[in-house]
C-alpha positions in Angstrom: -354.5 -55.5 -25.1 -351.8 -53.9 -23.0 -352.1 -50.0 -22.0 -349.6 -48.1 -21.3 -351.5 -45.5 -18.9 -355.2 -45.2 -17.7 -357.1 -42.3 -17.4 -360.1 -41.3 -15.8 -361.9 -37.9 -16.2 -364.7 -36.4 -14.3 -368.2 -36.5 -13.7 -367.7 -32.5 -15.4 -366.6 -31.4 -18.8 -362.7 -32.6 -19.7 -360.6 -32.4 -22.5 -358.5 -35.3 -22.1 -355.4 -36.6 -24.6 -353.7 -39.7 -24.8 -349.7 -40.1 -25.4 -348.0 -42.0 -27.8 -348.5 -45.5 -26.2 -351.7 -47.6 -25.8 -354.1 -45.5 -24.3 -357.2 -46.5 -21.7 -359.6 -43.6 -21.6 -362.8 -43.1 -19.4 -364.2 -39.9 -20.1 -367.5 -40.3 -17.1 -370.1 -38.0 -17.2 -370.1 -34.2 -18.9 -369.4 -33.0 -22.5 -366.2 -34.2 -23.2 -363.7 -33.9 -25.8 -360.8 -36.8 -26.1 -358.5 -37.7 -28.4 -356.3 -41.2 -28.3 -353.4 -39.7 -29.9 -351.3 -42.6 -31.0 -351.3 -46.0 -30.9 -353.8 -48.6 -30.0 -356.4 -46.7 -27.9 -359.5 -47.7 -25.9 -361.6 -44.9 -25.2 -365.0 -44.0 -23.6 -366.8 -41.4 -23.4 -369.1 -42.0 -20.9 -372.4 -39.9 -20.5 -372.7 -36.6 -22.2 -372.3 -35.0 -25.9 -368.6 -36.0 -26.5 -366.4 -35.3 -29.4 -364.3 -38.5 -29.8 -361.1 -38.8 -31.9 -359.0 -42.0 -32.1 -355.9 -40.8 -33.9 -353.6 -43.0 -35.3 -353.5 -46.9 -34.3 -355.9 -49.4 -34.2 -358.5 -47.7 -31.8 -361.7 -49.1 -30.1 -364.1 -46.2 -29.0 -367.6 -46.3 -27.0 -369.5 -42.9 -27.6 -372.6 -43.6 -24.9 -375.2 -41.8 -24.1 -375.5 -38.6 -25.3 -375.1 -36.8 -28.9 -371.6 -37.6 -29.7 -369.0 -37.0 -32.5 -367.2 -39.6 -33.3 -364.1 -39.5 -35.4 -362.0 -43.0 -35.7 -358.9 -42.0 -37.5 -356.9 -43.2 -40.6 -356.1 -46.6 -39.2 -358.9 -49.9 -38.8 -360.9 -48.8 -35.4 -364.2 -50.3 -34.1 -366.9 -48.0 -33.1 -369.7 -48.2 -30.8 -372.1 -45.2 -30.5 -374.0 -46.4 -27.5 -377.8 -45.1 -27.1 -378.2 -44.3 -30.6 -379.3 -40.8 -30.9 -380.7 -39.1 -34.5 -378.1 -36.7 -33.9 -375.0 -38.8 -33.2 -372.7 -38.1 -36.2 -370.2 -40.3 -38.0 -367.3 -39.7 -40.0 -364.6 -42.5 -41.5 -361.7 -41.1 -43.3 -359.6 -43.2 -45.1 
């Protein structure tokens, strides 16, 4: 896959959003909240409790370590949750 920008957060909290291209997202370390916005987005969110959206496109996302939310989008993602944690949560919308 192609990707139109990289970025990197910090080892602290971030809220980080994608733009309408292919997205490569590193959140690091911290409590995180990211979104892909449009098309086909690869994101993780490194260490930390991170609340992870995808957006539209045909996203891959890595929650790691940490209690994460993890929300994929309407399109066909692939999820990994990392550590799995009993309070990781999970949503698919269709």
């Amino acid at each position: 896959m192609n990707f139109d920008q990289v970025i990197v957060g910090t080892p602290g909290n971030d809220s980080i959003s994608g733009g309408p291209g292919n997205d490569l997202i590193f959140g690091l370390g911290g409590d995180d909240k990211i979104s892909g916005g449009s098309g086909n987005d690869c994101i993780d969110g490194g260490d930390g409790n991170d609340i992870l959206t995808g957006g539209s496109g045909n996203d891959v996302i890595l929650g790691g370590s940490g209690n994460d939310q993890i929300n994929g989008g309407g399109d066909n993602d692939t999820i990994f949750g990392g550590p799995r944690q009993r309070s990781d949560q999970w949503r698919r919308r269709d």
